[in-house]
MITIKE-828581 format. One record per residue (C-alpha): residue number from 0; residue in three letters; x, y, z. Coordinates in nm, 2 decimals, decimal comma, m for minus. Example, Ala and Ser with C-alpha at 12.3 -4.5 7.8 and 13.67 -1.06 7.14 Angstrom:
0 | ALA | 1,23 | m0,45 | 0,78
1 | SER | 1,37 | m0,11 | 0,71
***
This chain:
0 | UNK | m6,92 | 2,01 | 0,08
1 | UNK | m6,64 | 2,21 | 0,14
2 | UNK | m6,40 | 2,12 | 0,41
3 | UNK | m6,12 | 2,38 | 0,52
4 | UNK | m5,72 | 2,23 | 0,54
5 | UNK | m5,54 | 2,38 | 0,86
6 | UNK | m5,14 | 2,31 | 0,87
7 | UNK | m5,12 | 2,03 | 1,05
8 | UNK | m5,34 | 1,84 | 0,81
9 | UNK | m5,21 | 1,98 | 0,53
10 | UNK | m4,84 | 1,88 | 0,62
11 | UNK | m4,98 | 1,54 | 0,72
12 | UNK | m5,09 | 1,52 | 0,39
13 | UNK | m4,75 | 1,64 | 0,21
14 | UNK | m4,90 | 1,93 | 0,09
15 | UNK | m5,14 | 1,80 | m0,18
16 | UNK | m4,84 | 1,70 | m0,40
17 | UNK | m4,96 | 1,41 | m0,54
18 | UNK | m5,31 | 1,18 | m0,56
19 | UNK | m5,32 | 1,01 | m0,18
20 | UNK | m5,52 | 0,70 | m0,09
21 | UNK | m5,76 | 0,76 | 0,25
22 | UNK | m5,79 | 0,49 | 0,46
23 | UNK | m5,95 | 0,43 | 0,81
24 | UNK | m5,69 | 0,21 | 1,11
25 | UNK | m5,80 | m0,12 | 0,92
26 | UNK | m5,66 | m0,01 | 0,59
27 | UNK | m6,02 | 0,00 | 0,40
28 | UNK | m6,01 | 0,28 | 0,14
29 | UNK | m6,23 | 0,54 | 0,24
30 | UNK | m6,18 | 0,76 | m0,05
31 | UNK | m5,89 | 0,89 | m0,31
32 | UNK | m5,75 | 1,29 | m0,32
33 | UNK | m5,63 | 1,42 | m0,64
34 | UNK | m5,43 | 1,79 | m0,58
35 | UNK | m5,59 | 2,02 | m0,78
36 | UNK | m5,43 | 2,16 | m1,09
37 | UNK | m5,22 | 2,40 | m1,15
38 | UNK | m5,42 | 2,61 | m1,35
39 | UNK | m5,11 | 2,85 | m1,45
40 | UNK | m4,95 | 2,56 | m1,62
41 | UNK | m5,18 | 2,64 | m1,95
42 | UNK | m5,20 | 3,02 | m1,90
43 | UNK | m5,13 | 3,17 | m2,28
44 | UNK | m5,15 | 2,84 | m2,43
45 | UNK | m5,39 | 2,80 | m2,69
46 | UNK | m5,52 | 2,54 | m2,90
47 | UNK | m5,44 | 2,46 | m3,25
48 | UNK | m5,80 | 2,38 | m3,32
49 | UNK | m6,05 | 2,64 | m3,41
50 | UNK | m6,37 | 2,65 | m3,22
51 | UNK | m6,56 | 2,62 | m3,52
52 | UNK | m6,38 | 2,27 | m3,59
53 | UNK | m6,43 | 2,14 | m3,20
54 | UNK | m6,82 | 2,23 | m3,27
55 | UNK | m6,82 | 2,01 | m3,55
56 | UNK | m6,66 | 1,74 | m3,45
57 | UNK | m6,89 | 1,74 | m3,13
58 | UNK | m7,20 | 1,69 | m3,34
59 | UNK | m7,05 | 1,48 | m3,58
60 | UNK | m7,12 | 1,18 | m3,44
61 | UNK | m6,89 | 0,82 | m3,57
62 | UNK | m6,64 | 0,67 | m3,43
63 | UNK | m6,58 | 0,29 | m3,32
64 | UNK | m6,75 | 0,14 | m3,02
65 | UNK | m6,56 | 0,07 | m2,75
66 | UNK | m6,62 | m0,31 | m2,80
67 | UNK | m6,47 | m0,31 | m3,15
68 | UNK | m6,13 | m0,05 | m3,00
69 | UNK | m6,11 | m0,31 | m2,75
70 | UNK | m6,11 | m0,63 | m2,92
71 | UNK | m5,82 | m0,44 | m3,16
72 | UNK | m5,63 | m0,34 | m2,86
73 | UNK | m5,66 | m0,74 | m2,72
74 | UNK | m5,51 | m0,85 | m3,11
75 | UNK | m5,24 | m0,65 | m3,10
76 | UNK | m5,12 | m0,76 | m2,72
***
């Protein structure tokens, strides 16, 4: 669904500049707005890995389960 923004609500909003929390009167959360990006931010950036090497690591396969990472994270605290 696509909703269109006029002024008002946009400047009730402040403009999208930062994730807002929507609430009804009560103050139950109806829902959370993240501004989109700003997709000229990584315009002529490129990353240092190859394709090739992102392809490979996708089918790869490994890694630790999360239960493992986690129970390392709670030793540490």
């Amino acid at each position: 669904m696509r909703i269109t923004v006029d002024d008002a609500l946009r400047s009730r909003l402040h403009d999208f500049r930062w994730p807002l929390e929507l609430c009804d009167e009560s103050g139950h959360v109806l829902g959370y707005l993240k501004p989109a990006e700003d997709r000229s931010l990584y315009e002529g950036v490129e990353s240092p890995t190859s394709e090739v090497e992102l392809e490979r690591r996708s089918h790869a396969g490994g890694g630790r389960p999360l239960a493992d990472i986690l129970r390392d994270v709670d030793r540490q605290g």
